[in-house]
N, C-alpha and C positions, 0 to 999 in steps of 0.2 A: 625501935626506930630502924633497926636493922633490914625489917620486910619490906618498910616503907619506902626508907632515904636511899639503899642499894641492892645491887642485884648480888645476892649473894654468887660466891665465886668456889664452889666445893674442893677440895683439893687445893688451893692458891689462891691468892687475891686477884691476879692480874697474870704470869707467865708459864708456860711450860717451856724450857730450856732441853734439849736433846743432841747428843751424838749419834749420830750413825756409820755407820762400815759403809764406805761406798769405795771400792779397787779405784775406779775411775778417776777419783778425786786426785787431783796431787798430794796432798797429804793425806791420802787414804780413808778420808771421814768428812762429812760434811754434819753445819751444827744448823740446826732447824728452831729458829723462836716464832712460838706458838701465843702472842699475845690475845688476850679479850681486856680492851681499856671501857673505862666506865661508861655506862649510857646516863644515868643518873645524874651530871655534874656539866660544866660549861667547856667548851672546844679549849679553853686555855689547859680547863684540871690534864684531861688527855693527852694535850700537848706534854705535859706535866712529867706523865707516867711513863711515856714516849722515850723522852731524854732520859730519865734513869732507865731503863730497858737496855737502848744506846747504851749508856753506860757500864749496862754487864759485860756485853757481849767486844766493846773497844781491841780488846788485845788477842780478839779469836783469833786463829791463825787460817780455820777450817773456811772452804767457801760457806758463805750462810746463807740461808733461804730465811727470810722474815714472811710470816703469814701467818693472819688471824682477824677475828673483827677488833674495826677500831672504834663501832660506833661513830663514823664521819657523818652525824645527820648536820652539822654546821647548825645546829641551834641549843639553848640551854635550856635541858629537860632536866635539870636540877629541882628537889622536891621545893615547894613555891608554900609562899605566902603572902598575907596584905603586905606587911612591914619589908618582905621582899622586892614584893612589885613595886615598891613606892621606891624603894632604896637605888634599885636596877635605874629608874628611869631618870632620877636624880642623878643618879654619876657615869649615865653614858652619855656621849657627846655625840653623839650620831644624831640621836632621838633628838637631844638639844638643837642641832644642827637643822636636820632635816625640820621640824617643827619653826626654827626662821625663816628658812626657805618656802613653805607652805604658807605662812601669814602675810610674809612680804612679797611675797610673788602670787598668791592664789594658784601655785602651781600644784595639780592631783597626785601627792607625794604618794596616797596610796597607792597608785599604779606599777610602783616598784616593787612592791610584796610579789604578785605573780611573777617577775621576771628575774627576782632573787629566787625562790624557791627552784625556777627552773633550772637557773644557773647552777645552783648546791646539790639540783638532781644528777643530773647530768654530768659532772664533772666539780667534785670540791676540791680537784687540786689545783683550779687556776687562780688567774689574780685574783687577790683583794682589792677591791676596788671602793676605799674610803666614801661612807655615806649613798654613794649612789649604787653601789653590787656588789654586798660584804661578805666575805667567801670567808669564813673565823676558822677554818678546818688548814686554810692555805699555810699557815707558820709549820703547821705542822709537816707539810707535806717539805714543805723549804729545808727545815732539820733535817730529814731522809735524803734531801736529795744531796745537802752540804757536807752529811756527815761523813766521815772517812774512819776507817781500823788507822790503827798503828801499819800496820804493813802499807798504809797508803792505797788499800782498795775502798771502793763505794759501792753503793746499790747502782744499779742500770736505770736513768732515766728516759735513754733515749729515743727510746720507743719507736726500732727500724720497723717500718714496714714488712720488710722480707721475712723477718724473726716471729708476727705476730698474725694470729689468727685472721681470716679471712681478710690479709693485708690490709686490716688497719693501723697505718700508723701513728703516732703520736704520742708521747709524753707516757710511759707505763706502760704503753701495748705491749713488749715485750710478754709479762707475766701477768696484764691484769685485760681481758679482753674487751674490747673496743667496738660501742655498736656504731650508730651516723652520727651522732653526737653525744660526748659522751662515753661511760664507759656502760658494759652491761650490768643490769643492776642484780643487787643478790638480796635484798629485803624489797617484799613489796606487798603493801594491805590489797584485800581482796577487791575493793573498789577503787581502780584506779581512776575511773571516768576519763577514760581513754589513752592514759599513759602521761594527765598531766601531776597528779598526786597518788602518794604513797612508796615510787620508786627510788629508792637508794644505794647509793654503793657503799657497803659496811663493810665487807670485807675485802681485804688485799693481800696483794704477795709481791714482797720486794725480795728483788733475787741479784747478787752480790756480782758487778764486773769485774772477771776476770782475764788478767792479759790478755787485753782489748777483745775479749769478745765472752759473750755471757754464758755464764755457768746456768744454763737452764732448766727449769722440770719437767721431765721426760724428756732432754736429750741424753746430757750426762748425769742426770739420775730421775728413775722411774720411780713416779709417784700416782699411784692407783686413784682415779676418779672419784671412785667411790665414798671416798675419806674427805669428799672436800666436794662435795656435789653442787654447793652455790658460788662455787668459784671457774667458771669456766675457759679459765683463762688459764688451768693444766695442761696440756696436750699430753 
C-alpha cells in the first residue's frame, strides 16, 4: 500500500529542520524548514502536518525562512474508492447544498467548477468562499499567517510592493513571486490549453518579520537560485 496510498519521502516523512551560520543574523544563525506535506491525502491532512511543523520550530529564537512544497492543489487526491466516493458525498454539505440549489432553482451549478479551479490556480490563499468558491487550502494559509514564535515574531504577510519582484504587490509577494493574477506558478502539465489547466502553486516560502521589516532571501541572506529553481520568488 505504501507505493500506492503515498509518496514515499526518503530520508524523513515530511521535514528537514536546518541551522545555518549567517554573521548578519542577530543571533548569528538563521533556521531554514524545508517541508514536502502529502499530496496523496485531503487540504485538512496537510493542514494537519502544517501545525505540528509549527509546533517544532514555536521557541526558535533564529529568524526562520519556511520553504518547501505544500502540495496546495486545494483538492482531495487521496487514494479513492466506490465506498469512498459514496461516503465523501454523503457527508459533505456543499455537494448536499449545492444539489438544492440546482433542483430548486434549475440554476447551472456546474458553471462553478471552471471558476473554482481558476480561483485555487491562481491564488489558494484567498477567501473561502462557503458553497459558491471553496478555496479548502485557505485554513491553512490563515494558521501561517496567525501564527507567531514565543518571542512574538510571524511570518510577513504583507506583501509591499516595493519589497517584491517586478512590484507586484499583494498578500506573500514579498517571498512568493506575483504574476497578473495570482501568484507564478511552480507545477504545471505539459498541456496547459492556454494557461487554463495544470498550473499550480506547490511551492512557497514564508520568511519570518523582523523588527518591522523583513529578514529576506538574498538581502540579509544569500541563497543560490540554483537550489530552488521553481521558486522564483528568490532574488
Amino acid at each position: 500500500m505504501e507505493r500506492i496510498a503515498r509518496e514515499v519521502r526518503r530520508g524523513g516523512r515530511t521535514t528537514l529542520i536546518v541551522e545555518l551560520a549567517v554573521p548578519e543574523s542577530p543571533t548569528g544563525a538563521a533556521t531554514v524548514v524545508a517541508p514536502h506535506l502529502e499530496t496523496k491525502c485531503k487540504p485538512e491532512c496537510r493542514r494537519k502536518q502544517m501545525a505540528e511543523i509549527l509546533g517544532w520550530v514555536r521557541a526558535e529564537i533564529n529568524p526562520v525562512i519556511l520553504a518547501g512544497d505544500l502540495n496546495t492543489s486545494g483538492s482531495d487526491t487521496s487514494p479513492t474508492s466506490v465506498s469512498k466516493v459514496i461516503t465523501n458525498r454523503l457527508k459533505d454539505p456543499d455537494k448536499w447544498a449545492i444539489s438544492a440549489i440546482k433542483w430548486s432553482t434549475g440554476a447551472p451549478t456546474v458553471l462553478l467548477m471552471p471558476v473554482n479551479m481558476l480561483r485555487n490556480k491562481n491564488d489558494p490563499t484567498g477567501f473561502d468562499v462557503p458553497l459558491v468558491s471553496r478555496k479548502k487550502e485557505a485554513k491553512l494559509f490563515g494558521d501561517l499567517d496567525d501564527f507567531h514564535f514565543e518571542d512574538g515574531h510571524a511570518f510577513d504577510f504583507r506583501g509591499e510592493a516595493a519589497r517584491s519582484a517586478e512590484g507586484r504587490g499583494g498578500t506573500l509577494s514579498d517571498s512568493n513571486q506575483r504574476a497578473t493574477k495570482g501568484f507564478r506558478y511552480t507545477f504545471a502539465l505539459a498541456r496547459t490549453y492556454g494557461g487554463l489547466f495544470g498550473e499550480y502553486k506547490l511551492d512557497w516560502i514564508f520568511v519570518i518579520r523582523l523588527r518591522d521589516r523583513l529578514f529576506q532571501a538574498g538581502r540579509e541572506l544569500q541563497v543560490c537560485p540554483s537550489l530552488c529553481p521553481n521558486s522564483p520568488g528568490i532574488k
